[in-house]
C-alpha positions in Angstrom: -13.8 -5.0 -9.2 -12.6 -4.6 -5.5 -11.1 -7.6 -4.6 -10.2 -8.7 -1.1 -9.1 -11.3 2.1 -10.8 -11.5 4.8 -10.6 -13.4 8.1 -8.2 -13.9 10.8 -4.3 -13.3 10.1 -3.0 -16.7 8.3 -6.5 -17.8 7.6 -8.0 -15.5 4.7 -10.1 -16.1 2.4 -10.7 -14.6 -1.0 -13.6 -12.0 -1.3 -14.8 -9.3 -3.3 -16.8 -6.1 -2.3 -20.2 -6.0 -4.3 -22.3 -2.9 -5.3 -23.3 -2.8 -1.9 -20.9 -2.3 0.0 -21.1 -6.3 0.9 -18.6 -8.8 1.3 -19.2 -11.9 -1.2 -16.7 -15.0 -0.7 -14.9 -16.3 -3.7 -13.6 -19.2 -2.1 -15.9 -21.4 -3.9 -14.4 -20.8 -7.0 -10.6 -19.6 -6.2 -8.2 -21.0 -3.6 -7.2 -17.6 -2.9 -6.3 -13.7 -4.3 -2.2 -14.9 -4.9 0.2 -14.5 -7.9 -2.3 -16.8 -9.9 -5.7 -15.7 -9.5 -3.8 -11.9 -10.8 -3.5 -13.4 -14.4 -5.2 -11.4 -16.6 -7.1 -14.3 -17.6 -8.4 -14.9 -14.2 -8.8 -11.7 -13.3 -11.7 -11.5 -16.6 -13.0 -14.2 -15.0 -13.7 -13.0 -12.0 -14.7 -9.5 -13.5 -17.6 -11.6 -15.3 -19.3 -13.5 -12.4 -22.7 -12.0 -10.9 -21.3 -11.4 -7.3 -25.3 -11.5 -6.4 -24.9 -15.5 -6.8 -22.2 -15.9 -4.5 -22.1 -16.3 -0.4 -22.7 -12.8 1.4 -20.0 -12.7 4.4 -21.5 -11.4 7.7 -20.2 -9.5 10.2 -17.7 -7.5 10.2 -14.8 -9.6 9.5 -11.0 -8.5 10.1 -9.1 -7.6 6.3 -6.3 -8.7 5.3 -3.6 -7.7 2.8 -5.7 -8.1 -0.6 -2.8 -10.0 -2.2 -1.1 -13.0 -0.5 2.8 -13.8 -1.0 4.2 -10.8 -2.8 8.0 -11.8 -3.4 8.7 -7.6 -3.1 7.8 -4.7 -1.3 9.1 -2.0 -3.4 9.2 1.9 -2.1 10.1 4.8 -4.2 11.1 7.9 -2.5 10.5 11.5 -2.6 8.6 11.2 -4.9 6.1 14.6 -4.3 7.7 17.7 -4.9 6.5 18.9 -2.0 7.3 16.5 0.2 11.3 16.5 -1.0 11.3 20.1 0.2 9.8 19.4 3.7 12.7 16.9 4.2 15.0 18.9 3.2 16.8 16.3 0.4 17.1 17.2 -3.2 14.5 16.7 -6.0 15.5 13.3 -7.3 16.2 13.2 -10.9 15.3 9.4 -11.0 13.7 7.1 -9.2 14.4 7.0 -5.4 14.1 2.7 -4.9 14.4 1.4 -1.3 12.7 -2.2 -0.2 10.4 -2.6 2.6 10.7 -6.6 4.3 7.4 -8.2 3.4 7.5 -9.2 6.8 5.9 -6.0 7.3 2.8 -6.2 5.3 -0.4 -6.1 7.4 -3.9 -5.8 7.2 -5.2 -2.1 6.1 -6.7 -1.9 10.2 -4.2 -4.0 12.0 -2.6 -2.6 14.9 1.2 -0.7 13.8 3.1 -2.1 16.6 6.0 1.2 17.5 9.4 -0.7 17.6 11.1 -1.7 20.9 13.6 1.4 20.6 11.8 3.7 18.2 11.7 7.6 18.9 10.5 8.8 15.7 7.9 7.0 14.5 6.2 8.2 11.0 3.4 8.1 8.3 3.1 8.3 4.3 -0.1 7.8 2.3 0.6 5.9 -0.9 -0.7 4.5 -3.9 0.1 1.2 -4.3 0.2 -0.8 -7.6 0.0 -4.4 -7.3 1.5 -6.3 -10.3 -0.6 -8.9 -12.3 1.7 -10.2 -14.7 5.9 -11.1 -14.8 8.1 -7.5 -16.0 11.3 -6.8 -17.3 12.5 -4.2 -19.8 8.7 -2.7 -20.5 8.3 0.3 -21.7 6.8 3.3 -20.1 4.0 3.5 -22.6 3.2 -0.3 -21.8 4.0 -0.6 -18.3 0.1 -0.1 -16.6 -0.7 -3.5 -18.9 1.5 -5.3 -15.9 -0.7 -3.7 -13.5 -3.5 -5.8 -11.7 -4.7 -3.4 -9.6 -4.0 -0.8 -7.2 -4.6 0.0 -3.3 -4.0 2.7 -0.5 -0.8 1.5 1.8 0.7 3.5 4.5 4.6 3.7 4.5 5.3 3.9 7.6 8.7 4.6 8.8 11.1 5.2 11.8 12.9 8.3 10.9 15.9 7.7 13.1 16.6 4.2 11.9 15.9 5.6 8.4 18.1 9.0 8.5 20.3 9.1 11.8 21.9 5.5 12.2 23.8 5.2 9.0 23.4 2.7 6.3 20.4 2.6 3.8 16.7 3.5 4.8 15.8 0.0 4.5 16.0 -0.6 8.0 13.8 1.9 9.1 11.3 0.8 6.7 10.7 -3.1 7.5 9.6 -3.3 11.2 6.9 -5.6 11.7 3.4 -3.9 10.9 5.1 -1.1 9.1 3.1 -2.2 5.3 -0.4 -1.7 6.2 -2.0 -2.7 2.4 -5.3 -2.8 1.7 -8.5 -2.6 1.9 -8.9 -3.6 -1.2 -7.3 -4.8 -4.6 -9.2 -2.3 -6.8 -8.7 -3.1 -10.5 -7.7 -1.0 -13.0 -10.6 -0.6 -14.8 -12.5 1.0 -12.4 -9.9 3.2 -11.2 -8.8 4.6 -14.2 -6.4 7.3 -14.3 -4.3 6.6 -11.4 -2.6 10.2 -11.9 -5.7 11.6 -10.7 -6.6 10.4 -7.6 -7.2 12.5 -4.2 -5.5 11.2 -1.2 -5.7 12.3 2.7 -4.4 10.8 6.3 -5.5 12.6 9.5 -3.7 11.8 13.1 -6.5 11.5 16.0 -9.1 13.1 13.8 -6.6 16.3 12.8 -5.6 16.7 8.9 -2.0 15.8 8.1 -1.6 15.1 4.2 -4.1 16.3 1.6 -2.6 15.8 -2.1 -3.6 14.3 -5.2 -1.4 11.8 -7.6 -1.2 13.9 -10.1 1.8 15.9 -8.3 3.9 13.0 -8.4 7.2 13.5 -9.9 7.6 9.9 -11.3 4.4 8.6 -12.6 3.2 4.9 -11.9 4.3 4.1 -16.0 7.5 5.6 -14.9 8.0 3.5 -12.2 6.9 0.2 -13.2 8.9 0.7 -16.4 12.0 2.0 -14.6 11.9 -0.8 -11.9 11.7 -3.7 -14.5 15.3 -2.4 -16.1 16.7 -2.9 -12.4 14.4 -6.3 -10.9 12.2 -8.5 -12.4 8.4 -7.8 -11.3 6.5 -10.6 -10.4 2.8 -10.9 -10.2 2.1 -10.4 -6.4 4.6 -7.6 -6.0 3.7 -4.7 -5.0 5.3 -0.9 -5.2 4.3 2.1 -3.2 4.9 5.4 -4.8 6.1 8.0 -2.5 3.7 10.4 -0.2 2.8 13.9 -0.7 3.9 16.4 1.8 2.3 16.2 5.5 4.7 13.6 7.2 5.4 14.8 10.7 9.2 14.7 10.5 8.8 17.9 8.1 6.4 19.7 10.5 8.0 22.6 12.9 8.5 21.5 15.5 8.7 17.7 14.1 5.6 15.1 15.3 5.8 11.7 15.8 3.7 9.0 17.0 2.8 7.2 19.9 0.9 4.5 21.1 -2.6 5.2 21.5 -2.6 7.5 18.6 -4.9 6.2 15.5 -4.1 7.2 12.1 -6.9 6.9 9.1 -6.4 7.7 5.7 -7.4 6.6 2.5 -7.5 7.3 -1.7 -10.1 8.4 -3.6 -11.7 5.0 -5.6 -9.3 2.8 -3.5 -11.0 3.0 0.2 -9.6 3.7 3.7 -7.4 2.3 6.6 -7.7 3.1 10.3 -4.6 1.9 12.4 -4.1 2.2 16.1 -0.1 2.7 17.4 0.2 0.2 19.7 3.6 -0.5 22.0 6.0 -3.1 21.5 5.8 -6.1 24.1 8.1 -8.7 24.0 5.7 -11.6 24.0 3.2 -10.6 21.2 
């Protein structure tokens, strides 16, 4: 099931895509997609309904993030092989964890506002896994059972607040607008393996990052099962993966965006996002 929010910012409502390609509200039968309606229990409830009965949305109607009022944004690092070389950092021998402010989550095709004093602003394709039910101390050959679903998210990042400024790369992580999520809450039965899944982000049209999940060095059981010895995983949260290589600071000479530019990408099974750079202005 590809679940979904739709409607202006701060006014979703819950939705699922149908066979089609059509949006059908669900807000006749749940309040919204949050930390409850990701129980398991709900979740084979909703999996069961004819989405032919319910309301067909029309239009074209803005998307939100598929999951309202995750308590964490969780990031892990360097996580392609690939893309550890084209930074120039070592090969991590565990988890690389950094948090992203969930003030920065945004719809999958919202605007990514640059920052007022940003100079090197980035991308990342990622898998995202969106955690359905509370996790601490599972193993790695349980930890997809805490897994509601997963999503495309773009990690984007300001690489001289992340790597020149000092300090941890949190704060070149949580700008506002820098966790577009979404289209779509895709659960995990139809997407399967989640270690096979072809991903791609282009920059105006031009091919940045082709790579697949199976090249990750820390698979999502890995993660989940590593991150719930360090935090407590709560259904809502949700934890990006790391990017294959293709980010602009590793090309020669390095490429960063700008406003104007528009960035698409998406993962196979899990849909796309399109985001125009827009400036900062003080009174947005």
């Amino acid at each position: 099931m590809k679940l979904l929010r739709f409607g202006p910012s701060g006014e979703e409502k819950p939705g699922a895509l149908d066979q089609d390609g059509r949006i059908r509200d669900l807000s006749g039968l749940i309040d919204d997609i949050d930390s409850t309606a990701l129980s398991p229990q709900v979740l084979a409830k909703l999996a069961a309904l004819n989405l032919d009965n319910l309301p067909v949305v029309t239009g074209a109607p803005r998307l939100g993030v598929p999951v309202k009022g995750a308590s964490k944004f969780i990031a892990i690092g360097l996580n392609y092989l690939d893309h550890a070389i084209e930074a120039n950092m070592p090969v991590p021998s565990e988890p690389i964890v950094f948090l992203k402010a969930p003030s920065c989550i945004s719809g999958p095709n919202d605007d990514v506002i640059q920052p007022k004093h940003s100079t090197k602003l980035d991308w990342e394709v990622e898998i995202g896994m969106i955690i359905g039910k509370k996790a601490q101390y599972v193993s790695e050959e349980e930890a997809l059972q805490y897994v509601a679903g997963y999503c495309v998210a773009n990690d984007v990042s300001e690489r001289n607040y992340q790597l020149e400024r000092g300090g941890q790369w949190d704060k070149g992580k949580g700008f506002d607008t820098f966790g577009p999520v979404g289209p779509y809450l895709v659960t995990c039965d139809e997407v399967g393996d989640p270690q096979n899944l072809d991903m791609w982000l282009e920059v105006n049209g031009e091919r940045m990052q082709t790579g697949n999940t199976r090249t990750m060095i820390f698979n999502c059981a890995k993660i989940i099962s590593y991150l719930s010895e360090c935090m407590t995983l709560l259904p809502g949260d949700i934890v990006i993966t790391g990017t294959p290589p293709g980010v602009g600071m590793g090309m020669k000479p390095p490429r960063f965006l700008k406003p104007g530019d528009v960035v698409t990408l998406g993962i196979e099974k899990l849909g796309e996002q399109r985001q125009k750079i827009v400036p900062y202005l003080a009174a947005r």
